[in-house]
C-alpha positions in Angstrom: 140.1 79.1 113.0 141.5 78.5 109.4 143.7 79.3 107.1 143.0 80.6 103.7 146.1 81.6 100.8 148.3 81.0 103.5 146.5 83.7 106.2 145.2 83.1 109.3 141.5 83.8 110.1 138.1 82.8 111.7 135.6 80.9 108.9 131.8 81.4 110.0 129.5 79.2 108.7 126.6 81.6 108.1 124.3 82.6 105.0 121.9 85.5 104.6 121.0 84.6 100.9 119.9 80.6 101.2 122.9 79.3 99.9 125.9 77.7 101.1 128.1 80.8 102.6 130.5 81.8 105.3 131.7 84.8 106.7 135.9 85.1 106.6 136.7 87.3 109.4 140.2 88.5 109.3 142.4 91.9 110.2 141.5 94.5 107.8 144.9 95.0 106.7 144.4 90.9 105.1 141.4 91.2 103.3 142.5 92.1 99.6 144.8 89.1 100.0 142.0 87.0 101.2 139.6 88.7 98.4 142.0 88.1 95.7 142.4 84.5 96.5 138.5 83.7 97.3 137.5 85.3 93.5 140.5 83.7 92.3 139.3 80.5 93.3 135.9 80.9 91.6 133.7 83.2 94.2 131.6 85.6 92.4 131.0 89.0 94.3 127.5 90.2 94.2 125.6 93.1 95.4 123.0 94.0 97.9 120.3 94.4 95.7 121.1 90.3 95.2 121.3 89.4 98.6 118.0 91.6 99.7 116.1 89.7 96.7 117.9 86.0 97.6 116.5 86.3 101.7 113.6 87.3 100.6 113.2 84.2 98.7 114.0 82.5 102.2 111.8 84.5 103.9 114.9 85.7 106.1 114.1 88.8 108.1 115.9 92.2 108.3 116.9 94.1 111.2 114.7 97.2 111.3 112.4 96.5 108.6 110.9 92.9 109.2 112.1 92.9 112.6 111.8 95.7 114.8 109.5 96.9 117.7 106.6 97.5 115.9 105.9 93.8 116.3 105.7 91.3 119.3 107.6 87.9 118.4 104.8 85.8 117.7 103.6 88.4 115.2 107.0 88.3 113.3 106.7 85.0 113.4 109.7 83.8 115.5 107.4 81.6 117.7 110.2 79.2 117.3 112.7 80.8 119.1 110.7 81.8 122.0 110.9 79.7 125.0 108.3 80.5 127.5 108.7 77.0 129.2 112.1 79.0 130.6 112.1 78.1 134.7 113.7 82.2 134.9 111.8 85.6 134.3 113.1 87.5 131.1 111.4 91.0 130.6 108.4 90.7 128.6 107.9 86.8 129.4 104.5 87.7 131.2 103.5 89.8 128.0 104.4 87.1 125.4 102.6 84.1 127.4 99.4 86.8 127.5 99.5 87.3 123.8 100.2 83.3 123.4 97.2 82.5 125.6 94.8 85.4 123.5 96.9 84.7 120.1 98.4 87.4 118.0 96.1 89.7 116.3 98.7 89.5 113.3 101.1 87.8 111.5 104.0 87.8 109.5 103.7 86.4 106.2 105.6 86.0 102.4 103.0 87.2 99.7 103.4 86.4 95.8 102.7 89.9 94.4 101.4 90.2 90.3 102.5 93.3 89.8 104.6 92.9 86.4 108.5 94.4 87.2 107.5 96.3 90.4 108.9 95.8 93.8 106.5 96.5 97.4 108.7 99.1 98.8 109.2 99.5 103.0 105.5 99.8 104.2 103.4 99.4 101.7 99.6 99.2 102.3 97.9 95.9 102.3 94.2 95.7 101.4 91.6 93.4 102.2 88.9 94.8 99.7 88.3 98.3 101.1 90.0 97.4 104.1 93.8 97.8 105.2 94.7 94.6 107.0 98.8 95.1 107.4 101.6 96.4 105.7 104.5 94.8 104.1 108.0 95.2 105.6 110.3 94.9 102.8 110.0 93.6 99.0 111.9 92.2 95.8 111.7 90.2 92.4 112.8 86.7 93.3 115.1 85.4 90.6 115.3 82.1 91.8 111.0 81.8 91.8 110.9 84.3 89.2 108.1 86.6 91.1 108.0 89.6 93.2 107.8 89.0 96.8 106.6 91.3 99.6 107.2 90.5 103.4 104.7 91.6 105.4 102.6 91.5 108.5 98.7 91.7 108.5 95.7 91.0 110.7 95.9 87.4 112.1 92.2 86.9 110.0 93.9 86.7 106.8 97.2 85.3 107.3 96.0 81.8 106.2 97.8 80.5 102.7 95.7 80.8 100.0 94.3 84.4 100.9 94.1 86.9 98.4 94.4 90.4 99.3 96.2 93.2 97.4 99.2 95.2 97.9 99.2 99.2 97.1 102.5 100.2 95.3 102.9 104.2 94.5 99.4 104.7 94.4 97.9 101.0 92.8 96.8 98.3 94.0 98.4 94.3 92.6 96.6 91.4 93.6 99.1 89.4 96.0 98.7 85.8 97.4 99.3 84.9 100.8 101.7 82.1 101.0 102.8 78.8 103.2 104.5 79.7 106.0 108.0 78.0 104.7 110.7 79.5 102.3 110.0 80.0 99.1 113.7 79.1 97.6 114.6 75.5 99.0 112.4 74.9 101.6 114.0 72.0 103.1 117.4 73.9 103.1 119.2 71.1 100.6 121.5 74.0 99.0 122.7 75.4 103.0 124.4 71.6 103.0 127.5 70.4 102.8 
């Protein structure tokens, strides 16, 4: 709890574009008070057209479009956050320790797309010569790297960095790069600090 211009409200640490943010949860009828004094104080608003192309840079995943149930969680890459050594059942614990033991047949992956000032839309078609290997789940130009970025998941044979395939925007094909599985903005998460 904290209290900002003099207003009582709940500060979450929290950031969904790779910076240093929070989350100021207060009644409704508070916020152009609490607006007012946060821009006063030097905040800049921006869009979501910013913050889509800033957690792409991290690699952060969106609800529905990276992550949804089209995907297992070791093929969205969450491997991190599952925790089969759990001494309880959870639904689908049998499944994912399967799939671990077998390995995923794909993976999630960031791709550096050369394809001039255009953006991989929701599902676009990744190709492996004349083979589709995956699909990308969401994509932006990266102002930070200055590149375009596609998300993506593809057969686990051609998730390694370094792989070249190509991704098929509105009909054409751009040569795109497989990259290392860390964020591409601030790997090492300096700038989420304090």
């Amino acid at each position: 709890d904290a209290v900002v211009a003099g207003i009582a409200c709940r500060l979450v640490r929290v950031s969904f574009a790779g910076e240093l943010g929070w989350e100021v949860h207060a009644p409704m009828a508070d916020v152009p008070a609490l607006f007012d004094a946060i821009t006063g104080a030097g905040a800049m608003p921006f869009g979501m057209y910013a913050l889509n192309s800033m957690r792409i840079e991290k690699g952060y995943r969106a609800w529905k479009g990276d992550l949804s149930t089209d995907y297992s969680m070791f093929e969205g890459g969450l491997d991190r956050f599952i925790k089969l050594d759990k001494p309880q059942d959870f639904p689908g614990k049998a499944a994912l320790q399967n799939e671990k033991r077998q390995g995923p047949k794909k993976r999630f992956v960031t791709l550096i797309v050369d394809a001039g000032d255009q953006d991989a839309p929701y599902m676009s078609t990744i190709w492996n010569g004349d083979e589709v290997v995956g699909e990308t789940t969401s994509g932006a130009w990266g102002y930070r790297i200055d590149a375009s970025i596609a998300l993506g998941v593809v057969r686990t044979a051609v998730s390694a960095p370094g792989t070249q395939l190509e991704v098929e925007i509105y009909g054409k094909r751009y040569p795109a790069t497989v990259q290392e599985d860390q964020p591409l903005w601030d790997p090492a998460n300096d700038r989420l600090r304090v």
